[in-house]
TIVEXSE-836499 format. One line per 3 residues: number of its first residue (from 0); their letters; for each residue y, x, z negated of C-alpha. Coordinates in nm, 2 decimals. Example, Ala and Ser with C-alpha at 12.3 -4.5 7.8 and 13.67 -1.06 7.14 Angstrom:
2
0> AS> -0.45/1.23/-0.78 ~ -0.11/1.37/-0.71
This chain:
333
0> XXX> -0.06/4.58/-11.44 ~ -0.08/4.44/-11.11 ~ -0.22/4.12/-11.24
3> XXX> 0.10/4.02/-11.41 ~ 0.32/4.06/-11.10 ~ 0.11/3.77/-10.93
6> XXX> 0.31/3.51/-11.13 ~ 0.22/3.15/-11.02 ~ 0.05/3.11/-10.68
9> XXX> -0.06/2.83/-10.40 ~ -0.33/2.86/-10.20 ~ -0.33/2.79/-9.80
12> XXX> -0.60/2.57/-9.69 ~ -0.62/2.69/-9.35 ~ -0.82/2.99/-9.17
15> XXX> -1.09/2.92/-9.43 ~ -1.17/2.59/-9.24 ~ -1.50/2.69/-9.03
18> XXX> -1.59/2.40/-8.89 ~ -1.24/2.33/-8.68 ~ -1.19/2.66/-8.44
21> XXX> -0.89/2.51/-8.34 ~ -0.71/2.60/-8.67 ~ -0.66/2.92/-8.50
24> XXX> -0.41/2.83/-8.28 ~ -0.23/2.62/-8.59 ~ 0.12/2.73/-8.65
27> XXX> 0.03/2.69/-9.01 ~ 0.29/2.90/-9.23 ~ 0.67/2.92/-9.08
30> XXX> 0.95/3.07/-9.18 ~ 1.04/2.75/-9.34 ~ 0.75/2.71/-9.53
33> XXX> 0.74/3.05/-9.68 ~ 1.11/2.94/-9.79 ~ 1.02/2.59/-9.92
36> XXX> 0.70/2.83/-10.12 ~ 0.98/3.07/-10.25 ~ 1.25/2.81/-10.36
39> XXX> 0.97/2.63/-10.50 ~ 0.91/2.96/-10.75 ~ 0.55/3.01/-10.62
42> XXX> 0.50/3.47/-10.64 ~ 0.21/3.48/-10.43 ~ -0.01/3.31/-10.18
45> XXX> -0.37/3.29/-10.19 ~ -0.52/3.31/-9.82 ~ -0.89/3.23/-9.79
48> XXX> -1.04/3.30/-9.45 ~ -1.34/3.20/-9.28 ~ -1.46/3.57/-9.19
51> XXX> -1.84/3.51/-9.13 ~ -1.73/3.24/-8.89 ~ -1.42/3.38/-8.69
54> XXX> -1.48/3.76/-8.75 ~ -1.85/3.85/-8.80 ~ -1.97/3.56/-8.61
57> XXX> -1.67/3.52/-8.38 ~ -1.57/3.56/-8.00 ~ -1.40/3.85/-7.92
60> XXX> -1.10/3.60/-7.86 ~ -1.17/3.46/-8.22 ~ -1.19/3.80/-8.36
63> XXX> -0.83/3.88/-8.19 ~ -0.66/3.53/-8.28 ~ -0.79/3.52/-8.62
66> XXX> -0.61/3.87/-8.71 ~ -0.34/3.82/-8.52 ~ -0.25/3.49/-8.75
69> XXX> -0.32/3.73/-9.05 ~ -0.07/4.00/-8.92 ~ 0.20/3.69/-8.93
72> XXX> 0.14/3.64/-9.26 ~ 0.17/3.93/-9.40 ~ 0.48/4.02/-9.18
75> XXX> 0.64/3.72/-9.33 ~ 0.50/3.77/-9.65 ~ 0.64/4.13/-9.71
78> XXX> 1.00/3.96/-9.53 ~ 1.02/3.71/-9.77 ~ 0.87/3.89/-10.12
81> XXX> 0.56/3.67/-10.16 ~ 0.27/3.90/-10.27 ~ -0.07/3.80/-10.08
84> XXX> -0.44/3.77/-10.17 ~ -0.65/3.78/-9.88 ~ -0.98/3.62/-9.94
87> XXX> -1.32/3.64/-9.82 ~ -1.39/3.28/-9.81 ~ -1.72/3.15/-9.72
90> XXX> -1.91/3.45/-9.67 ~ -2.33/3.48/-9.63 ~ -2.45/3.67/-9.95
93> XXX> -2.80/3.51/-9.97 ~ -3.04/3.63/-10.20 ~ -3.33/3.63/-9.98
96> XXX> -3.09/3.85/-9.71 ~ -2.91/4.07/-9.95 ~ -2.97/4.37/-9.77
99> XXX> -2.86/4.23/-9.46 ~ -2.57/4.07/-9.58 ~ -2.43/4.32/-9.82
102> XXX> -2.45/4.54/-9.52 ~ -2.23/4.32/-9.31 ~ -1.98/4.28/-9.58
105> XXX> -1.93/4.63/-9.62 ~ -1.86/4.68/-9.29 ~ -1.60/4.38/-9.28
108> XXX> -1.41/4.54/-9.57 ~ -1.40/4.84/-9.44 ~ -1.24/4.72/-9.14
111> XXX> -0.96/4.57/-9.34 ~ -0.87/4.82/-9.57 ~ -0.89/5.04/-9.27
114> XXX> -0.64/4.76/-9.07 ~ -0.40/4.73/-9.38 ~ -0.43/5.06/-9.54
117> XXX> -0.04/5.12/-9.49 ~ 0.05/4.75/-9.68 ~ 0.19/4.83/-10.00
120> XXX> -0.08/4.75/-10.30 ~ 0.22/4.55/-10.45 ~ 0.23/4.32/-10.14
123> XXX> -0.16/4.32/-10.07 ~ -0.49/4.22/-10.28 ~ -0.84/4.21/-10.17
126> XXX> -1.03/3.92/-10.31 ~ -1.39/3.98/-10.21 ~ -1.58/3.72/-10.19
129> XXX> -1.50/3.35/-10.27 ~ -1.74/3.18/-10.52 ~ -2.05/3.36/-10.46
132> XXX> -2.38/3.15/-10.53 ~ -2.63/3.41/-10.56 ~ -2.72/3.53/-10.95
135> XXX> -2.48/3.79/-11.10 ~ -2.74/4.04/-11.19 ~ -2.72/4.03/-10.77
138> XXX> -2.42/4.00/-10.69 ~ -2.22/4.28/-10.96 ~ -2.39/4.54/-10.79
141> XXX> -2.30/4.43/-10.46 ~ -1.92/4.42/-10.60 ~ -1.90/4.72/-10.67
144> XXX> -2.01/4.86/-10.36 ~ -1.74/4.67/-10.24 ~ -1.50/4.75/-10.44
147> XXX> -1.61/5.14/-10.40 ~ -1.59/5.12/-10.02 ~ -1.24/4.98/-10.03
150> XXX> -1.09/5.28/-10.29 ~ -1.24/5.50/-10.03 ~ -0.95/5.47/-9.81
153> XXX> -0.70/5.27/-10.04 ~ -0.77/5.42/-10.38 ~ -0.50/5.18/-10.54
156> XXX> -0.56/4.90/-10.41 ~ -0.63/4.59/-10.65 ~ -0.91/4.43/-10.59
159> XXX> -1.00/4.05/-10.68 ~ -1.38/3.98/-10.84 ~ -1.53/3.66/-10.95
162> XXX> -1.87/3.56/-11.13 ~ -2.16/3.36/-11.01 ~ -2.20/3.00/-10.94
165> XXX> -1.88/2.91/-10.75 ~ -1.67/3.11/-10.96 ~ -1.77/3.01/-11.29
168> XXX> -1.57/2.99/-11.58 ~ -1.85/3.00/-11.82 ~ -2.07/3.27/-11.62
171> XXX> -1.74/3.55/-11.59 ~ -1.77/3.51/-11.99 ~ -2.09/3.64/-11.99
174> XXX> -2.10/3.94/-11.79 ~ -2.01/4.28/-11.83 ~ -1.67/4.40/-11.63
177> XXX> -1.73/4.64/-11.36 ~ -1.67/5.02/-11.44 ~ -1.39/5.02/-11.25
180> XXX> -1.02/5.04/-11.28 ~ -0.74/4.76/-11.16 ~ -0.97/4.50/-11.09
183> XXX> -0.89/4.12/-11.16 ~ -1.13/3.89/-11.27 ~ -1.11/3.55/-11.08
186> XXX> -1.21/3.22/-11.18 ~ -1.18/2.86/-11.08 ~ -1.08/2.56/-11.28
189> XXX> -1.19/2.19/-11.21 ~ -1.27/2.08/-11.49 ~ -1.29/1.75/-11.60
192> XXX> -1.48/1.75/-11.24 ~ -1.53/1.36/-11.25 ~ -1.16/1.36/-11.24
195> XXX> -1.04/1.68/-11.04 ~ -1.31/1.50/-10.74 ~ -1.29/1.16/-10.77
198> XXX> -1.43/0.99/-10.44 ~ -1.51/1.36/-10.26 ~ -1.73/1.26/-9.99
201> XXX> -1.86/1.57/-9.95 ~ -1.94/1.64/-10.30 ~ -2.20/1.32/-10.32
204> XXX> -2.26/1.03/-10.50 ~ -2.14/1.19/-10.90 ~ -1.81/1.17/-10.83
207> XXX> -1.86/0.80/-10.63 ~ -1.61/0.67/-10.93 ~ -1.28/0.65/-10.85
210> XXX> -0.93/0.53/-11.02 ~ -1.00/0.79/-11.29 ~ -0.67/0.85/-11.53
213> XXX> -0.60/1.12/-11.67 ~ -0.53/1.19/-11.98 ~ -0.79/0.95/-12.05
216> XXX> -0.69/0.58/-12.14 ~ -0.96/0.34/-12.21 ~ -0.76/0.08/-12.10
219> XXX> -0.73/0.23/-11.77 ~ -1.09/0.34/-11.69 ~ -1.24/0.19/-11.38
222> XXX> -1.62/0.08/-11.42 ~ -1.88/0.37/-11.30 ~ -1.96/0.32/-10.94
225> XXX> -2.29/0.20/-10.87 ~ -2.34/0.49/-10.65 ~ -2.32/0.70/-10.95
228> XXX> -2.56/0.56/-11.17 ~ -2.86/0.80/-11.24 ~ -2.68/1.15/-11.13
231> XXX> -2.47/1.39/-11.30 ~ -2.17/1.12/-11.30 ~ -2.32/0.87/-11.53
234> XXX> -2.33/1.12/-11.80 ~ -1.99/1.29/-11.76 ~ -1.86/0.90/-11.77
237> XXX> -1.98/0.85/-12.06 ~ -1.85/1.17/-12.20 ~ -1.48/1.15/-12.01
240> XXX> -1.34/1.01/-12.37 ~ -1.41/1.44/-12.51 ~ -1.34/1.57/-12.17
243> XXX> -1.03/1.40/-12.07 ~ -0.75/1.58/-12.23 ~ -0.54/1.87/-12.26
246> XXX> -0.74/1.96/-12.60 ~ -1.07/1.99/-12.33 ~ -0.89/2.22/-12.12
249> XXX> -0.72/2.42/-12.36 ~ -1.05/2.47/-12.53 ~ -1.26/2.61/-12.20
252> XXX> -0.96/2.81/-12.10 ~ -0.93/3.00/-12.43 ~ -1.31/3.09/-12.36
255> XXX> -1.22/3.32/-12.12 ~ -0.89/3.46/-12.27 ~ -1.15/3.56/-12.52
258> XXX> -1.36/3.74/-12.26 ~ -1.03/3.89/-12.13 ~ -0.93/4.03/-12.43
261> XXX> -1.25/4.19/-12.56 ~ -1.29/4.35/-12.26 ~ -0.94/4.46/-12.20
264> XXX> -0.90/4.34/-11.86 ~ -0.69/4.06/-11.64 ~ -0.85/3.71/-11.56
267> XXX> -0.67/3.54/-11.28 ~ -0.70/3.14/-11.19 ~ -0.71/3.14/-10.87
270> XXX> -0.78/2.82/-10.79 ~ -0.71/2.44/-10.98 ~ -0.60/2.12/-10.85
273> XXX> -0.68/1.76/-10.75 ~ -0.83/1.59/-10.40 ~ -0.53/1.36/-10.38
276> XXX> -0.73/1.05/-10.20 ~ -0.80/0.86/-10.51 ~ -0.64/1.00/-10.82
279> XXX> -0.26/0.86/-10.88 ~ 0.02/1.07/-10.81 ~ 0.11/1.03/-11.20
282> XXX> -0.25/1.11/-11.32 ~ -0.23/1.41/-11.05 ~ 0.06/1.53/-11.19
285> XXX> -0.02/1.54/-11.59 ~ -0.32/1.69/-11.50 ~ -0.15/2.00/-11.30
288> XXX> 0.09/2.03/-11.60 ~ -0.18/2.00/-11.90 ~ -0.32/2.31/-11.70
291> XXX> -0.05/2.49/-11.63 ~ 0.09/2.47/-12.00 ~ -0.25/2.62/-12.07
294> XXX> -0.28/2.89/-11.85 ~ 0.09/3.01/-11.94 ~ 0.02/2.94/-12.31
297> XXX> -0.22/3.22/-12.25 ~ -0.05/3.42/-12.04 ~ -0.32/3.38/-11.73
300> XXX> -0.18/3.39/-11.38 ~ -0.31/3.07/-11.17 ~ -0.26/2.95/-10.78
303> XXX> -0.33/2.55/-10.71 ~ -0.52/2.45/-10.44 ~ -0.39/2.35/-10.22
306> XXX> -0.03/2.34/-10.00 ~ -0.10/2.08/-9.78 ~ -0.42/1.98/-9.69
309> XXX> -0.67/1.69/-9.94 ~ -0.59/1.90/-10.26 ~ -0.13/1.88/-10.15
312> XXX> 0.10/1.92/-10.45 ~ 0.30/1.67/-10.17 ~ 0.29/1.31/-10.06
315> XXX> 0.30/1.39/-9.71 ~ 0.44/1.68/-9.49 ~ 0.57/1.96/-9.72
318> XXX> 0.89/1.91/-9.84 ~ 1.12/1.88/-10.16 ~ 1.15/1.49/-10.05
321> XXX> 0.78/1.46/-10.07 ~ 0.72/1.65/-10.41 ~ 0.70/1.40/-10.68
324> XXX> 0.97/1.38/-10.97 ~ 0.71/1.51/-11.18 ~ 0.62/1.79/-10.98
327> XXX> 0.97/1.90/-10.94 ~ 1.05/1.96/-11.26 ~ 0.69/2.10/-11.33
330> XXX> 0.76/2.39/-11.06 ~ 1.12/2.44/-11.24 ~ 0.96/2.56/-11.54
């Protein structure tokens, strides 16, 4: 099983980034930093791209640029035996435009199976849509259109599927699998989110606390924010005592392991980490190893986010001299 072969992965925060064009023209991934991944005993990189933005929506220059940086990667990728999951990152699947938009995403996958057709399936996975928002009842059926499309022309082919609402560990227990063979179930894992996000700007005022520990240590908890008071925050303050330990996490994780083994089929993490800004580097790193211990306690495959961008498993530019102590001996496991 393909799933299996994926081993641990890191995701690239890069050609996902929609707002900045000018990531394009980034010499993002060298040779040296597909050797500092390797060394660093990373399988696979995750590569989520902005295809609404640069492909669908994109200049004919964008459209040209944006593949060309993809062809790098997987040129280097296959050179230096990382396996690769390209991902559909921020794509329009709106409810009240499904026919529209289901319609465009078939045509974009059909484009790239048709583009990569000749990668080996052992190098190359499809991810299909990053943390879709619509209901699943709506989206499922629009996966597996997908997913049909794609084994069209690359009938072996894995393919990558998450649930509804951002991924959601707690709505991919609930659904059905697809009738489908080799196809990985995805989800993402943030969780205790008033730790994972401490002082995200762009997430609003629930996260507004920040100097969060974690494991948790009364001792060490900041007061709650003023900002926070009255939203979503307040309440998972309160509660951060039951949520802020390896016991929590063990405990949501083995709900899907569950799901994964009723159903007989693979569940991937593909994504799990911690916006850097606020949260010390020690508190970062017990956190990455509580889940990690987890995930390979139960023999689920995971990627952090991110390399090197507000999520970095580094201090500063990438770099054995940058990785904390902790880290380093976390990645030699």
């Amino acid at each position: 099983m393909r799933a299996g072969q994926l081993g641990y992965g890191i995701n690239v925060s890069w050609l996902e980034q929609y707002w900045n064009p000018q990531v394009l023209y980034r010499d993002k991934l060298t040779d040296n930093d597909f050797r500092l991944i390797g060394s660093l005993g990373f399988k696979t990189i995750r590569l989520p791209v902005a295809f609404q933005q640069f492909y669908i929506q994109g200049s004919d220059i964008q459209k040209a640029k944006l593949l060309s940086d993809i062809d790098a990667v997987i040129r280097k990728s296959i050179r230096y035996r990382i396996r690769l999951v390209l991902v559909n990152h921020y794509g329009n699947l709106r409810a009240d435009h499904l026919q529209d938009d289901t319609q465009q995403l078939l045509a974009l996958w059909t484009f790239l199976e048709k583009r990569y057709r000749k990668i080996s399936c052992n190098s190359l996975y499809f991810e299909l849509l990053n943390e879709p928002v619509i209901g699943d009842q709506q989206w499922l059926p629009v996966a597996r259109k997908l997913a049909a499309r794609i084994r069209e022309g690359s009938p072996d082919r894995t393919i990558i599927v998450g649930a509804s609402n951002y991924n959601s560990i707690y709505e991919l227990s609930r659904i059905a699998p697809l009738p489908l063979k080799n196809i990985i179930y995805t989800f993402h894992f943030y969780e205790p989110f008033l730790f994972t996000h401490q002082g995200a700007d762009w997430i609003g005022k629930q996260v507004a606390t920040t100097g969060i520990p974690f494991p948790y240590l009364d001792q060490q908890m900041p007061p709650l924010a003023p900002a926070a008071r009255g939203t979503a925050g307040e309440a998972n303050y309160k509660n951060y005592h039951n949520e802020g330990k390896a016991g929590a996490v063990h405990d949501k994780l083995l709900i899907i392991k569950k799901w994964s083994d009723i159903h007989h089929v693979p569940v991937l993490c593909s994504e799990y980490g911690v916006y850097r800004k606020f949260a010390s580097e020690q508190s970062i790193c017990n956190y990455l190893t509580a889940v990690k211990n987890e995930l390979d306690r139960l023999s689920i495959p995971w990627m952090i986010w991110d390399y090197d961008e507000n999520f970095s498993i580094f201090q500063g530019k990438p770099g054995r001299r940058t990785l904390s102590p902790c880290l380093s001996e976390l990645f030699r496991k």
